[in-house]
Biopython code that builds the backbone (N, CA, C, O; Angstrom):
import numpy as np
from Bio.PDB.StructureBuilder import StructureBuilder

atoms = [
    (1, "UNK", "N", (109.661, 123.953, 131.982)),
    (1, "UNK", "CA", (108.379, 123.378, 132.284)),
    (1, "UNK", "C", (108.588, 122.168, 133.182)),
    (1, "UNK", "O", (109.672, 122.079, 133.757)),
    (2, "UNK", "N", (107.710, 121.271, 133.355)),
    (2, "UNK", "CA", (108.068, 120.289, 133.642)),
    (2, "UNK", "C", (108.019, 119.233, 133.087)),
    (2, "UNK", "O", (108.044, 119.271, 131.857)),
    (3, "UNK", "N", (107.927, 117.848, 133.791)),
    (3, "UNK", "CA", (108.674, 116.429, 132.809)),
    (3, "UNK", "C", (107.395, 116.026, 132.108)),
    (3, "UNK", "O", (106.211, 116.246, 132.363)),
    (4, "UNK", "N", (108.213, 115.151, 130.829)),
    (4, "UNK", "CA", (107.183, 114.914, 129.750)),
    (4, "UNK", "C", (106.308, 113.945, 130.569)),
    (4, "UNK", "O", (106.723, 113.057, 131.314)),
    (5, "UNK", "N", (104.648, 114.359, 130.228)),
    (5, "UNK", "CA", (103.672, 113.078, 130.684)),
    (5, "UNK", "C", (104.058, 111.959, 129.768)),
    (5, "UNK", "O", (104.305, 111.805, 128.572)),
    (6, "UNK", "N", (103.972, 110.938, 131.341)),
    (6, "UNK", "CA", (103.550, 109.165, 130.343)),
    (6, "UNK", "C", (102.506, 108.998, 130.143)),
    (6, "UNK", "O", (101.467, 109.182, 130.777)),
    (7, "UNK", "N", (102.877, 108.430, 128.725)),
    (7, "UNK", "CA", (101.461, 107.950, 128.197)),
    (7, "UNK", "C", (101.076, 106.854, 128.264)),
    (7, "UNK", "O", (100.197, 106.489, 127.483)),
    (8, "UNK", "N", (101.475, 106.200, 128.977)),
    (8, "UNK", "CA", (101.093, 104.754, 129.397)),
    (8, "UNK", "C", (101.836, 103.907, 130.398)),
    (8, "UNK", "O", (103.001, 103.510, 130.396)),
    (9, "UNK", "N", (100.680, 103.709, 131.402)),
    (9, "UNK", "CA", (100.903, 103.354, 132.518)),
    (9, "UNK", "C", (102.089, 101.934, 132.313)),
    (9, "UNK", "O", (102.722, 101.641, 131.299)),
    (10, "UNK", "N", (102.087, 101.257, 133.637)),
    (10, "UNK", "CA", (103.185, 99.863, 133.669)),
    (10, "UNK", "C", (102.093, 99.125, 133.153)),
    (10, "UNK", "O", (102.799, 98.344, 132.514)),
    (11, "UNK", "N", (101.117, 98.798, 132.948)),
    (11, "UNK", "CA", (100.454, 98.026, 132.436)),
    (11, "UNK", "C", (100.696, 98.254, 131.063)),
    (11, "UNK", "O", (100.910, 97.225, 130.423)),
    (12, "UNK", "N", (100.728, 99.479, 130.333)),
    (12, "UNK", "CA", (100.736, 99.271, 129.058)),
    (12, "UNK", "C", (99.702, 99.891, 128.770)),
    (12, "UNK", "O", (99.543, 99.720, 127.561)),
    (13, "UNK", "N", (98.561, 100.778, 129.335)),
    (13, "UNK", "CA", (97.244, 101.463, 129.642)),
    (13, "UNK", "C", (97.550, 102.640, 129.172)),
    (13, "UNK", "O", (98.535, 103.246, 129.593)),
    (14, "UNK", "N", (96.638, 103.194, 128.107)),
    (14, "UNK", "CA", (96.786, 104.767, 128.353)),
    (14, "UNK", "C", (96.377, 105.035, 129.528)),
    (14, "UNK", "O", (95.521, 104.491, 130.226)),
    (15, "UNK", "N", (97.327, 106.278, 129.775)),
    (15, "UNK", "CA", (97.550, 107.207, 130.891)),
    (15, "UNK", "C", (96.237, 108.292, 130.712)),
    (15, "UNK", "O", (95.842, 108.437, 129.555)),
    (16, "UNK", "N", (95.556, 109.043, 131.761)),
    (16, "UNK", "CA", (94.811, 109.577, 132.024)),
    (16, "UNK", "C", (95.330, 111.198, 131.171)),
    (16, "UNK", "O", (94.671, 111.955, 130.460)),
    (17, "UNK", "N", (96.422, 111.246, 131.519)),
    (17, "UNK", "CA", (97.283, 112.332, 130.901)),
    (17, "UNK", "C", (97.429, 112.387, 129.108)),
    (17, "UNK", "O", (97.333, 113.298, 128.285)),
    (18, "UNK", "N", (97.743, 110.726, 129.011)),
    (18, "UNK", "CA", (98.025, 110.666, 127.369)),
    (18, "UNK", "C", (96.869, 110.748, 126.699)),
    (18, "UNK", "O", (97.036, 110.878, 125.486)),
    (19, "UNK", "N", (95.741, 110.719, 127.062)),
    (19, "UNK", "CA", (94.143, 110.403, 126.368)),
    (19, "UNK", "C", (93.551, 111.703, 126.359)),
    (19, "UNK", "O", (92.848, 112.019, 125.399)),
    (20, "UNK", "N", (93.818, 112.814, 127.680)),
    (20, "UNK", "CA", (93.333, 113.964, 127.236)),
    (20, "UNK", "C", (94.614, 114.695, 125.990)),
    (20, "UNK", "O", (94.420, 115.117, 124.850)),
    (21, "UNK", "N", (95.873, 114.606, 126.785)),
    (21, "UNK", "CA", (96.802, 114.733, 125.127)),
    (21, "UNK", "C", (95.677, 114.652, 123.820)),
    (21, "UNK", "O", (95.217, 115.491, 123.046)),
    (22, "UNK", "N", (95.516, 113.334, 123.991)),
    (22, "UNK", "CA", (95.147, 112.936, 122.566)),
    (22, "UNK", "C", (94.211, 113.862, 121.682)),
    (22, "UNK", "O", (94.325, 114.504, 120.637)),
    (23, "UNK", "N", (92.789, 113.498, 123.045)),
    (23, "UNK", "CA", (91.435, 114.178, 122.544)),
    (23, "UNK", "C", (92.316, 116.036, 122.079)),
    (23, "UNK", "O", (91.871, 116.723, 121.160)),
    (24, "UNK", "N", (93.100, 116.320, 122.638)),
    (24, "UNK", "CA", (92.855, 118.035, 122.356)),
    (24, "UNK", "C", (93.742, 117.982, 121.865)),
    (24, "UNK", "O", (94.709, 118.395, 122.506)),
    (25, "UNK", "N", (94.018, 117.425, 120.356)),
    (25, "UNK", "CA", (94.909, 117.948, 119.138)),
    (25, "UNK", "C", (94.593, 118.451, 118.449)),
    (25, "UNK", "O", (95.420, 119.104, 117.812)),
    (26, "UNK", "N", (92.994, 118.521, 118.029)),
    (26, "UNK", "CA", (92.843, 119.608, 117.673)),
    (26, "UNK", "C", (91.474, 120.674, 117.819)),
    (26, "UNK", "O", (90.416, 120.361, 118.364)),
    (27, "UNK", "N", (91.774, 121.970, 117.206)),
    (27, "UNK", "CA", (90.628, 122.989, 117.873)),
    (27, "UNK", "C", (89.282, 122.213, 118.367)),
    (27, "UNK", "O", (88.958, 122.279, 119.553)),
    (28, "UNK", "N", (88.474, 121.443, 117.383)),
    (28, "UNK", "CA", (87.126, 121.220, 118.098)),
    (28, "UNK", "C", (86.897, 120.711, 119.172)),
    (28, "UNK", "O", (85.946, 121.129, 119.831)),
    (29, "UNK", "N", (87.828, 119.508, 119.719)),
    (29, "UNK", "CA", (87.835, 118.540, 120.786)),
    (29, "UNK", "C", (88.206, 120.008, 121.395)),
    (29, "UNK", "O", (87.176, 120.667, 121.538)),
    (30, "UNK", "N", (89.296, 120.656, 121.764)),
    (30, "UNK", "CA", (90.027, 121.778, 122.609)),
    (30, "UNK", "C", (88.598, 121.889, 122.741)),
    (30, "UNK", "O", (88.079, 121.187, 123.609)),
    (31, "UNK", "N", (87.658, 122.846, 121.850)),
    (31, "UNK", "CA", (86.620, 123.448, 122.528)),
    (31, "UNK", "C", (85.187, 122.734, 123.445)),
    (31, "UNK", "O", (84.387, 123.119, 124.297)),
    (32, "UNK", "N", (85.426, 121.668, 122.777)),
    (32, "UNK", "CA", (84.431, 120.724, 123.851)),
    (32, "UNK", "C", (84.968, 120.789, 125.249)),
    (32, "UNK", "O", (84.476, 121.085, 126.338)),
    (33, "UNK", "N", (86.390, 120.331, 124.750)),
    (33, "UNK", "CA", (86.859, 119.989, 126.470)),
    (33, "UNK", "C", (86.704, 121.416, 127.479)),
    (33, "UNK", "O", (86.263, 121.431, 128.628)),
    (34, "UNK", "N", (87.169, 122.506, 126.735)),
    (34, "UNK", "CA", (87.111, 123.617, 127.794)),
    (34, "UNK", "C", (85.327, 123.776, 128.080)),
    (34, "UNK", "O", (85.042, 124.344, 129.135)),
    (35, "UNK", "N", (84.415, 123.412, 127.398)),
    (35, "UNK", "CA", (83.315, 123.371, 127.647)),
    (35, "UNK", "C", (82.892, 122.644, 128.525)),
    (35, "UNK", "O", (82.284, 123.149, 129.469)),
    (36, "UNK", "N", (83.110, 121.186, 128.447)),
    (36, "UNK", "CA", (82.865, 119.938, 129.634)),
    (36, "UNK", "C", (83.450, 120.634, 130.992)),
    (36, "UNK", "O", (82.815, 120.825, 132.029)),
    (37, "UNK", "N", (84.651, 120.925, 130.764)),
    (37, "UNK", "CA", (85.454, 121.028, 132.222)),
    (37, "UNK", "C", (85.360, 122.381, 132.810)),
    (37, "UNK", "O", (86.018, 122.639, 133.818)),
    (38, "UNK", "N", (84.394, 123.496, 132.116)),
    (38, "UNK", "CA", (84.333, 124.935, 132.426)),
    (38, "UNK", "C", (85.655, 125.575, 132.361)),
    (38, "UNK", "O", (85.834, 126.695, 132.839)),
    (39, "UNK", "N", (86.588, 124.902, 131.786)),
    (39, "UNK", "CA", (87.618, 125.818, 131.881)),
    (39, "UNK", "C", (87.775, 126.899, 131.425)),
    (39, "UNK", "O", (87.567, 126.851, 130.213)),
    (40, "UNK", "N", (88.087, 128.051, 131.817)),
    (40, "UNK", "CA", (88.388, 129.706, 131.109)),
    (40, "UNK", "C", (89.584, 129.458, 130.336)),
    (40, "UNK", "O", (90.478, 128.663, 130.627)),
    (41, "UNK", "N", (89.525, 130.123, 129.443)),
    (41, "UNK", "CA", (90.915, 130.404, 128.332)),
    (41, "UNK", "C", (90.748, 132.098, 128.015)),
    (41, "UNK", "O", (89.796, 132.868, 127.891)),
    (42, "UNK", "N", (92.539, 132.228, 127.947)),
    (42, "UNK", "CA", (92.204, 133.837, 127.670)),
    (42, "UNK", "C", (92.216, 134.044, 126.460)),
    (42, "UNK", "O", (92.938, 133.311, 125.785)),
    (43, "UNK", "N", (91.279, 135.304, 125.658)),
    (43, "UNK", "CA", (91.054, 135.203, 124.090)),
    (43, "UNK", "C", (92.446, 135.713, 123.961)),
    (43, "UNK", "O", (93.276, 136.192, 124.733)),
    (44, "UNK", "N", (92.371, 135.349, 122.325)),
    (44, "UNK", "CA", (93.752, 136.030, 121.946)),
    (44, "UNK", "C", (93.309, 137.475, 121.910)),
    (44, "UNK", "O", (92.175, 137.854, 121.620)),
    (45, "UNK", "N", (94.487, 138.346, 122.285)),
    (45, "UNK", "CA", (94.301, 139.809, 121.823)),
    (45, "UNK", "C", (94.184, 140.341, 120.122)),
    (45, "UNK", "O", (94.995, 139.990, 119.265)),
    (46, "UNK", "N", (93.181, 141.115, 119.902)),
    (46, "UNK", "CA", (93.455, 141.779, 118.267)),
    (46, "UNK", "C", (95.233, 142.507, 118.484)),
    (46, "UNK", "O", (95.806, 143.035, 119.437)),
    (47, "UNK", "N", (95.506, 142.290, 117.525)),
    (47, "UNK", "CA", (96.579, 142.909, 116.602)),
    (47, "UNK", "C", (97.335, 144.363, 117.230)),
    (47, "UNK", "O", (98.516, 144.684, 117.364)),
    (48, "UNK", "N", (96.027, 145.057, 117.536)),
    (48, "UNK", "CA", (96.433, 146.985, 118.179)),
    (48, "UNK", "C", (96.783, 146.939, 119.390)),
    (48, "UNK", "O", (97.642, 147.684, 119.861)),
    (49, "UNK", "N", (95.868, 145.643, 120.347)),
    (49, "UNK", "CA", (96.072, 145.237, 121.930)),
    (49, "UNK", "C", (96.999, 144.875, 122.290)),
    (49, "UNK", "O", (97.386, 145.229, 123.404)),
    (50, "UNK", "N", (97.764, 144.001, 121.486)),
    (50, "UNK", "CA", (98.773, 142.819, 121.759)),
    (50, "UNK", "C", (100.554, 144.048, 121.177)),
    (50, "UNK", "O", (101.731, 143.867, 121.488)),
    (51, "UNK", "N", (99.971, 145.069, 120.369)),
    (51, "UNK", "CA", (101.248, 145.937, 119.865)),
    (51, "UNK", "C", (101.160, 146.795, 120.990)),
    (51, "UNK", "O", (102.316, 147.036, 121.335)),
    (52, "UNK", "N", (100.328, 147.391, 121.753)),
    (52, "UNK", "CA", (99.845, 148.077, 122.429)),
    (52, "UNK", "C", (100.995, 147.785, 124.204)),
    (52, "UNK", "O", (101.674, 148.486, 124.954)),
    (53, "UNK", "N", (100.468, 145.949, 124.062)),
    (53, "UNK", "CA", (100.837, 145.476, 125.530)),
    (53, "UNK", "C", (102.488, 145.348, 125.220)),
    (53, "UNK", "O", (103.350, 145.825, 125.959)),
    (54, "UNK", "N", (102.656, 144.880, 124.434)),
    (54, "UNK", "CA", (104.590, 144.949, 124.094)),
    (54, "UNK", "C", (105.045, 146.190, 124.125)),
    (54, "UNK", "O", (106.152, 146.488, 124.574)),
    (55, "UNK", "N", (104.107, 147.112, 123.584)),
    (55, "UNK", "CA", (105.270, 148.566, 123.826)),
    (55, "UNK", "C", (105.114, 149.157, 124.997)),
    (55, "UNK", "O", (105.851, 150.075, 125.357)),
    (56, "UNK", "N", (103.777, 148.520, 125.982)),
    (56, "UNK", "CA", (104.349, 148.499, 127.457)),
    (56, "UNK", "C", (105.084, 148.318, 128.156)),
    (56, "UNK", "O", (105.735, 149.057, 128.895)),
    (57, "UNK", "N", (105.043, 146.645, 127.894)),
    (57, "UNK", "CA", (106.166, 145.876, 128.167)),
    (57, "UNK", "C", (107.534, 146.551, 128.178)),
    (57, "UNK", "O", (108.105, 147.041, 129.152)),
    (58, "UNK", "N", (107.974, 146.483, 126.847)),
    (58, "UNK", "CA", (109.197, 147.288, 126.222)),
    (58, "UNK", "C", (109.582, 148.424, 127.009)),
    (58, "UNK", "O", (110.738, 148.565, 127.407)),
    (59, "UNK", "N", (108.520, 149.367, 127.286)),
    (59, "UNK", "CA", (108.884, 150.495, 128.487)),
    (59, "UNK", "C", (108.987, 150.249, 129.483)),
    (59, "UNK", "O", (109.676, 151.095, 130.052)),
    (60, "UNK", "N", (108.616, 149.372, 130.207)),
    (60, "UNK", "CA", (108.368, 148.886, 131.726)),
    (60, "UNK", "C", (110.179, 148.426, 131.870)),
    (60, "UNK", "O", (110.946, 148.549, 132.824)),
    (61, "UNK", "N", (110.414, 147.818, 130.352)),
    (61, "UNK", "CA", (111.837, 147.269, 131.013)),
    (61, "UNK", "C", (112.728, 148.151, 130.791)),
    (61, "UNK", "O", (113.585, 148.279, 131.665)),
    (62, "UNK", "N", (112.812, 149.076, 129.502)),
    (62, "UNK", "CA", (113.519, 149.894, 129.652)),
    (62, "UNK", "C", (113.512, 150.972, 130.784)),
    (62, "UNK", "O", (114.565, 151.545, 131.063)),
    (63, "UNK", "N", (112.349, 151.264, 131.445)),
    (63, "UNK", "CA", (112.903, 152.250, 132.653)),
    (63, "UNK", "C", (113.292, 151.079, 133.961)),
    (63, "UNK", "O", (113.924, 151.569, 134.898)),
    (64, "UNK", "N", (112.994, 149.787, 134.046)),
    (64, "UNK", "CA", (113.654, 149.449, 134.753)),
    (64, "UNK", "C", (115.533, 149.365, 134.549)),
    (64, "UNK", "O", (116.289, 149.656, 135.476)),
    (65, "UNK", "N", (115.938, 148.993, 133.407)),
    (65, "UNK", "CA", (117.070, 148.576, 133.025)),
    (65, "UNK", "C", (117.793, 150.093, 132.984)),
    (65, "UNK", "O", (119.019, 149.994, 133.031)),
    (66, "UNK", "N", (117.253, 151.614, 132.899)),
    (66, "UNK", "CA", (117.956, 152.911, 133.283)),
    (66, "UNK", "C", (116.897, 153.949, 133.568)),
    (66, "UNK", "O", (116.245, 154.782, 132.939)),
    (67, "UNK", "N", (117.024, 153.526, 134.775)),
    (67, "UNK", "CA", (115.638, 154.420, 136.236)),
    (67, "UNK", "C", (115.964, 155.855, 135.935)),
    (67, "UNK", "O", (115.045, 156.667, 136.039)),
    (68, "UNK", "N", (117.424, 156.363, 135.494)),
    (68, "UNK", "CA", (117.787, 157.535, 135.916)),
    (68, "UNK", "C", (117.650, 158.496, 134.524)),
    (68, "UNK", "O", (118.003, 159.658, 134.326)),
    (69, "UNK", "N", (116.943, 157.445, 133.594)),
    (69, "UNK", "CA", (117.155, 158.793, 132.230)),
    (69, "UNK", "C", (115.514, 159.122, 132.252)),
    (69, "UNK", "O", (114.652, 158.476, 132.848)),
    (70, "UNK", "N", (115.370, 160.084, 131.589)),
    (70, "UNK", "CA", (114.196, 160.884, 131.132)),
    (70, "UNK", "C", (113.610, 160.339, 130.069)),
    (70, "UNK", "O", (114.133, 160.595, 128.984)),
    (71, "UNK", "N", (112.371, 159.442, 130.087)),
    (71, "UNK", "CA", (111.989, 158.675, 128.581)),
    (71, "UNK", "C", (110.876, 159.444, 128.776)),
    (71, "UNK", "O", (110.454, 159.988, 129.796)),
    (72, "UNK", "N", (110.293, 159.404, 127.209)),
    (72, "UNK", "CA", (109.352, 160.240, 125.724)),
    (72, "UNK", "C", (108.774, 159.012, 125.760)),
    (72, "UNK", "O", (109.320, 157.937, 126.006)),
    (73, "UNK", "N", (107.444, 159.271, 125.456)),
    (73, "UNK", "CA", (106.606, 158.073, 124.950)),
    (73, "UNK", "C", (105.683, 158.763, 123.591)),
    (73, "UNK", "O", (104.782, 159.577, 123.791)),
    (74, "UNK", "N", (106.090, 158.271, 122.160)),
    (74, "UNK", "CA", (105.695, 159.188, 121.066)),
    (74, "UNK", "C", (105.034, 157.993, 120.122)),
    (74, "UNK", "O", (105.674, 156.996, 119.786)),
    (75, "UNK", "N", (103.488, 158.276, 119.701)),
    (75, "UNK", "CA", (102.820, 157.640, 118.816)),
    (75, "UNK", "C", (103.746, 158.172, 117.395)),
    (75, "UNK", "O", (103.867, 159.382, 117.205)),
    (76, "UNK", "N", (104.338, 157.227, 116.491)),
    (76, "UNK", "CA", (104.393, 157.242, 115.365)),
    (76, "UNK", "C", (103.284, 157.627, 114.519)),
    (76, "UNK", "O", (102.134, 157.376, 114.882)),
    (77, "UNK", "N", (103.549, 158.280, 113.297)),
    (77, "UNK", "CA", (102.244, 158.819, 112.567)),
    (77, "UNK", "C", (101.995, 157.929, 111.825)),
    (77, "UNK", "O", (102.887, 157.716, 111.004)),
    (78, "UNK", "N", (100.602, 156.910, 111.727)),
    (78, "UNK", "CA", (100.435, 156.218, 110.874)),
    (78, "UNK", "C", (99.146, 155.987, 110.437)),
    (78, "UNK", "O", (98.229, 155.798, 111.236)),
    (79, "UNK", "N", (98.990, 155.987, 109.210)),
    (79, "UNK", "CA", (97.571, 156.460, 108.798)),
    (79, "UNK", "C", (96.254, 155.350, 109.651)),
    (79, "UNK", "O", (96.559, 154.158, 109.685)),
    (80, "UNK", "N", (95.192, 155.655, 110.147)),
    (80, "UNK", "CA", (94.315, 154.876, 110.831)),
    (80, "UNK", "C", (94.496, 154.990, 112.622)),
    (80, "UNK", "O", (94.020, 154.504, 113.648)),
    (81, "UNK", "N", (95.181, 155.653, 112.323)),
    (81, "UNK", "CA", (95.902, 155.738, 114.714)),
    (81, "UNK", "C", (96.183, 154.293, 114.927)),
    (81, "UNK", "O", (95.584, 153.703, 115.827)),
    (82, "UNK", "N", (96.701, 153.921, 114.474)),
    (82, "UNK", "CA", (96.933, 152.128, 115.089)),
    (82, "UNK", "C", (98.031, 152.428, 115.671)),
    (82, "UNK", "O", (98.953, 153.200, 115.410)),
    (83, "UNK", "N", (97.695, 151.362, 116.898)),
    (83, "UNK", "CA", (99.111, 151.362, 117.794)),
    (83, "UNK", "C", (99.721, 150.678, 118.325)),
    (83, "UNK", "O", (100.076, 150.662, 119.503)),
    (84, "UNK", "N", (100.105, 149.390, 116.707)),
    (84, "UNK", "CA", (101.676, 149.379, 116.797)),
    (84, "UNK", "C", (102.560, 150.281, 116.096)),
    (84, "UNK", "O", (103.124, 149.839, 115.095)),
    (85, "UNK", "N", (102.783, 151.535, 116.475)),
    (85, "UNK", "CA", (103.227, 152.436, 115.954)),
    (85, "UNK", "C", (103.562, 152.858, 117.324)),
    (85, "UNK", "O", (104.102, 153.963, 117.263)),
    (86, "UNK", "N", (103.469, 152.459, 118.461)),
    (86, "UNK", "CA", (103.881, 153.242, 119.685)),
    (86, "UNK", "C", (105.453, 152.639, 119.743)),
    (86, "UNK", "O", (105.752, 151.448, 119.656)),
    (87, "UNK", "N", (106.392, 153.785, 119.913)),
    (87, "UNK", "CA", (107.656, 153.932, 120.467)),
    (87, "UNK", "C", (107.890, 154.340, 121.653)),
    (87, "UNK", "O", (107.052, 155.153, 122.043)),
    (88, "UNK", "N", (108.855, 154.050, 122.518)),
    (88, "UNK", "CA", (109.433, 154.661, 123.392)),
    (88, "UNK", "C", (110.804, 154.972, 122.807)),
    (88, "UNK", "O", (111.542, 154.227, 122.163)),
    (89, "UNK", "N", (111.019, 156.526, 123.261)),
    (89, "UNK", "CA", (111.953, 157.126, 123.053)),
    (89, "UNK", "C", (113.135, 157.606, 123.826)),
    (89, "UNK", "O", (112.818, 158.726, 123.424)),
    (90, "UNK", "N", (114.245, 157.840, 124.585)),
    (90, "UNK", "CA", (114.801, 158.202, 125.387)),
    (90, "UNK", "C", (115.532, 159.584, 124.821)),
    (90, "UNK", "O", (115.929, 159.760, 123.669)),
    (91, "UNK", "N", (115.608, 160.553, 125.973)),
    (91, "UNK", "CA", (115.552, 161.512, 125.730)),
    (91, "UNK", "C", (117.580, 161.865, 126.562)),
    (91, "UNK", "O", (118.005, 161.307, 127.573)),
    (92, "UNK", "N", (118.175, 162.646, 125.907)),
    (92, "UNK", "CA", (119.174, 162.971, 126.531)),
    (92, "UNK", "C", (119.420, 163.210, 127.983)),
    (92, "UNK", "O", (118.526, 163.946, 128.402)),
    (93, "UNK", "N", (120.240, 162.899, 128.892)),
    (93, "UNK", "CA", (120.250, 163.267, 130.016)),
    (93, "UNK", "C", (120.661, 164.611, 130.227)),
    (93, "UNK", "O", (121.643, 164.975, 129.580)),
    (94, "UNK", "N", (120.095, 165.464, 131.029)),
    (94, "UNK", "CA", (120.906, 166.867, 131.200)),
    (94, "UNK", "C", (120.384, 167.675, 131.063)),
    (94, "UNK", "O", (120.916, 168.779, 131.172)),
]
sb = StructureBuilder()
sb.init_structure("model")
sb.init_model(0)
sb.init_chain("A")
sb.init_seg("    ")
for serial, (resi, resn, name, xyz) in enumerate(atoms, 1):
    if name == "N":
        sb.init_residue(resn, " ", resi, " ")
    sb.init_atom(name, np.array(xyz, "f"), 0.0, 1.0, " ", f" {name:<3s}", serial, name[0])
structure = sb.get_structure()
């Protein structure tokens, strides 16, 4: 990342940096402030989305890391279809 903000100027002043620090320690101020300042935040994903985007992920790198094998992409059986139950599988070469 980069370097820790000062929180107080050469005067001895809170810093513009250390005061919003402050205000957004916790959730309610956070939500004012993204309100005042219009800022967008991305929601968190549910649970199925976020298992969903990793076993993307997870495939994206495994066919980068061996381009040349033949991969299976197989839902695990699990009662309700939820899917963190998605595997990638690799399949024998040949």
């Amino acid at each position: 990342m980069g370097a820790p903000l000062a929180m107080r100027d050469k005067a001895g002043h809170k810093t513009v940096a250390g005061s919003l620090q402050e205000l957004i320690r916790n959730e309610d101020n956070r939500r004012q402030v993204r309100r005042a300042f219009r800022l967008e935040v991305e929601p968190e994903l549910p649970p199925t989305l976020a298992s969903l985007l990793d076993a993307i992920e997870q495939a994206h790198q495994e066919t980068i890391n061996y381009p040349h094998e033949p991969a299976e992409v197989r839902l695990e059986a699990r009662p309700g279809w939820e899917l963190d139950g998605v595997r990638r599988v690799h399949r024998a070469a040949g």
